[in-house]
KOLTIZA-379438 format. One record per atom (N, C-alpha, C, O, CB): residue in three letters; x, z, y. Coordinates in steps of 0.1 Angstrom, whole numbers, plus 5000, padded with zeros to 4 digits. Glycine has a CB too. Layout:
ALAXZY/...
***
This chain:
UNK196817292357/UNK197517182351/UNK198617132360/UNK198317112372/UNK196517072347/UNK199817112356/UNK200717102367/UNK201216902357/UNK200516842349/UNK202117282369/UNK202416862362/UNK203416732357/UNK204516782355/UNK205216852362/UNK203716612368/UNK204716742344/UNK206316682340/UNK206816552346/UNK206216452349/UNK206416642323/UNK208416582348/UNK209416482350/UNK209816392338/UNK210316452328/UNK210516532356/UNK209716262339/UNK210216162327/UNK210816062334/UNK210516032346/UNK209016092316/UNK211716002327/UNK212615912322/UNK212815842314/UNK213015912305/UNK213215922321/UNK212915712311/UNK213115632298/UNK213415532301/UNK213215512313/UNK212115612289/UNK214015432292/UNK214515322293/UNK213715272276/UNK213615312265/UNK216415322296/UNK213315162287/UNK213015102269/UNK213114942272/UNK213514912283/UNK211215152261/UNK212714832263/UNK213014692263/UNK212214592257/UNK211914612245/UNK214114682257/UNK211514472263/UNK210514372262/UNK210714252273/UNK211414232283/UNK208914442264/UNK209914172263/UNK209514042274/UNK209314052287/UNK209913992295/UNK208213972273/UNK208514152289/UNK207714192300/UNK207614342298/UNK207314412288/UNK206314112300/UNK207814382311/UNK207614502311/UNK206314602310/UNK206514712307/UNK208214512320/UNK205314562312/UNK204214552298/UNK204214552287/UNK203414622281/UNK203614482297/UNK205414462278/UNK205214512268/UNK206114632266/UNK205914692255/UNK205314412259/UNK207014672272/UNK208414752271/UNK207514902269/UNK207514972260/UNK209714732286/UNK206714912284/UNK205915012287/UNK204615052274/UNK204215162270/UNK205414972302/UNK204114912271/UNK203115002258/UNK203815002242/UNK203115032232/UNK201414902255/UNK205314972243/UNK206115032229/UNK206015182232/UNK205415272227/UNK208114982227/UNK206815182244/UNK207215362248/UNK205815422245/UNK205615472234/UNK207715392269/UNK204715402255/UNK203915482252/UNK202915512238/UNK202315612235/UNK203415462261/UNK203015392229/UNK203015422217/UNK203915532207/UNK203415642202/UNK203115292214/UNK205115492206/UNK206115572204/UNK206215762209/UNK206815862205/UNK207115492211/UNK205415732220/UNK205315902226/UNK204315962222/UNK204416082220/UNK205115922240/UNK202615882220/UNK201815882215/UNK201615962199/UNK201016062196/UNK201715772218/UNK202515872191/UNK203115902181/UNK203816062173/UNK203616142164/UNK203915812183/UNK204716032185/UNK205516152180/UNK204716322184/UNK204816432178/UNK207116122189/UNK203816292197/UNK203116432202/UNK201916382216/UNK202216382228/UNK204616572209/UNK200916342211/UNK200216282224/UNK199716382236/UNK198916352245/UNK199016212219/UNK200616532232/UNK200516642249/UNK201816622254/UNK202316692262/UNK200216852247/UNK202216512248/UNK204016572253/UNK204316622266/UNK205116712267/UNK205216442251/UNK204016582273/UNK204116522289/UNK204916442290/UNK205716462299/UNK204516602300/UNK205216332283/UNK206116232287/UNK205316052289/UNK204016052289/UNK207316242273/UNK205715982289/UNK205215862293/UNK204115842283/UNK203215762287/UNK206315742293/UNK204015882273/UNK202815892264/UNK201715902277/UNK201115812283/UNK202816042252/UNK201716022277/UNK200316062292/UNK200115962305/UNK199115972313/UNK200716242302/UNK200915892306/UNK200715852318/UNK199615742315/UNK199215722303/UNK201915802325/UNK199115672326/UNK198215572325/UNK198315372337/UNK197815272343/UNK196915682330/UNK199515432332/UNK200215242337/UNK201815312344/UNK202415412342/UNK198715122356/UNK202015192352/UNK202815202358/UNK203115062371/UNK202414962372/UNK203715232346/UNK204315112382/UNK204315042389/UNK204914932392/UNK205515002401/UNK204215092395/UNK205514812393/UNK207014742397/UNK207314752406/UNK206614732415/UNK207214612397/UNK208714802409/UNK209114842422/UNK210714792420/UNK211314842410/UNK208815012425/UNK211414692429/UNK212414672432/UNK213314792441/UNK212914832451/UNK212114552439/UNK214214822436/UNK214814922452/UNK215814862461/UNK216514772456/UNK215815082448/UNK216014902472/UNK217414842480/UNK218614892472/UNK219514832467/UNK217714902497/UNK218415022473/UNK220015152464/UNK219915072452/UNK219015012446/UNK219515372459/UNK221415092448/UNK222015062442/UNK221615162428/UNK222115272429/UNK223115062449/UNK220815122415/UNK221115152404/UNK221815312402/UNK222915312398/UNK221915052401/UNK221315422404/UNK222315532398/UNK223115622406/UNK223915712402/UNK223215472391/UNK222815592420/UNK223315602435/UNK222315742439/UNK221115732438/UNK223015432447/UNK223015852445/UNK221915882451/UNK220815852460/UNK219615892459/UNK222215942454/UNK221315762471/UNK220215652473/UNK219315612466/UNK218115642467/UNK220615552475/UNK219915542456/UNK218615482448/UNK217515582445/UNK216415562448/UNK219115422433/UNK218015742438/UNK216915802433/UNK216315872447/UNK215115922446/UNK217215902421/UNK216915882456/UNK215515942467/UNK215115802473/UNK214515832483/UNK216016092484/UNK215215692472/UNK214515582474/UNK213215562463/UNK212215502467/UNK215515482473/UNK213215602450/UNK212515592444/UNK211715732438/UNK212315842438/UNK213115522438/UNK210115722431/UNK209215772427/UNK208315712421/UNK207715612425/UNK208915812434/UNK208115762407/UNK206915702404/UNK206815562399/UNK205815502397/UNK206215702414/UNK208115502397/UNK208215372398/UNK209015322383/UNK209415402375/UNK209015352412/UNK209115212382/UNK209615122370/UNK210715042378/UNK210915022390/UNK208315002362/UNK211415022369/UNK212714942377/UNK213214892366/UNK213514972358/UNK214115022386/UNK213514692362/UNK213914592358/UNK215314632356/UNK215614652368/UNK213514472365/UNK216414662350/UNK217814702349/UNK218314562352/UNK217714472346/UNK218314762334/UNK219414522362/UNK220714442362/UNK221914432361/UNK222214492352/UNK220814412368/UNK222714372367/UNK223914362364/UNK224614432350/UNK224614412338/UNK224414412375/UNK225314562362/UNK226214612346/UNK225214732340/UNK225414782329/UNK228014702350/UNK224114762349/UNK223214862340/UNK222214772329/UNK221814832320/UNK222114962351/UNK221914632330/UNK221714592320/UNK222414532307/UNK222114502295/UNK221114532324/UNK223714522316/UNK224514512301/UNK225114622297/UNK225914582289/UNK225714422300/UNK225114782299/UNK225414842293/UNK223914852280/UNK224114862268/UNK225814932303/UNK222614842288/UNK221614852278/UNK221914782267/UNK221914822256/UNK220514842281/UNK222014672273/UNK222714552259/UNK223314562251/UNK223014502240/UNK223314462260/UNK224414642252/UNK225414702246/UNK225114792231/UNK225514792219/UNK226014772256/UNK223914912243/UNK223515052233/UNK222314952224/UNK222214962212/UNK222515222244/UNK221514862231/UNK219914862223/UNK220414732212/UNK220014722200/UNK218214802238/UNK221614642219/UNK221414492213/UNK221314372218/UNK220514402227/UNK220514472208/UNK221514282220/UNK221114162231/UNK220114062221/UNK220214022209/UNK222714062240/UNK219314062230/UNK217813962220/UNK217813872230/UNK218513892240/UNK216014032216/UNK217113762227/UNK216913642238/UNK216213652244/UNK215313652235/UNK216713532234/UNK215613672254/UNK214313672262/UNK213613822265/UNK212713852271/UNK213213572255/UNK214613892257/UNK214414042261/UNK214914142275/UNK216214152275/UNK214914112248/UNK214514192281/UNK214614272291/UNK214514402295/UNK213414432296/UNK214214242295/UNK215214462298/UNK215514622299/UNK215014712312/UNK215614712323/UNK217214632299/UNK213914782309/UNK213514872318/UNK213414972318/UNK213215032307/UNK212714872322/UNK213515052334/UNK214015232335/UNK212515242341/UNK212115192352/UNK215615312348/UNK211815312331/UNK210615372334/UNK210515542343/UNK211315632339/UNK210015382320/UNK210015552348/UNK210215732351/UNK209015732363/UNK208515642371/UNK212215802358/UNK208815892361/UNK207715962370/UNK207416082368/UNK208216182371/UNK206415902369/UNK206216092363/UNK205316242367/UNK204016272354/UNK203016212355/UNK204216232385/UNK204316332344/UNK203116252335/UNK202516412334/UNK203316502336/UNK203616142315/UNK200916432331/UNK200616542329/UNK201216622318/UNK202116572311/UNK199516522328/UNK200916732317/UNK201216872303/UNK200616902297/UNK200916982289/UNK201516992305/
***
């Protein structure tokens, strides 16, 4: 049994709720997918790097990251702007 690489962005109050849309949604569509469906939580992790930087991604693993500045208003843009809603980049390692 080996992991898949995932990525996702998705959007909630809390990133708890953001994280059990997605995994519902993945759930849904194929529950072997290897995508955030399989996984079993996730972590909060702030980074120093900058958003999108190579820095940022060998700074990070395994991790959830809160979107700011202009990467959260670009999400705003694609998803919508809601009031009290919040935009997170999920990604990791989920089984196959």
């Amino acid at each position: 049994m080996g992991g898949c690489t995932f990525s996702i962005m998705g959007r909630g109050k809390t990133a708890q709720e953001a994280y059990d849309e997605l995994v519902a949604e993945a759930k849904h569509e194929d529950p072997y997918s290897g995508t955030i469906g399989t996984t079993r939580g996730f972590r909060m992790y702030q980074p120093k790097a900058r958003f999108g930087t190579k820095a940022f991604h060998a700074e990070i693993e395994y991790q959830r990251v809160e979107l700011k500045g202009k990467a959260a208003r670009d999400a705003r843009e694609r998803f919508g702007a809601q009031r009290g809603v919040k935009y997170f980049y999920f990604f990791g390692v989920a089984a196959e």
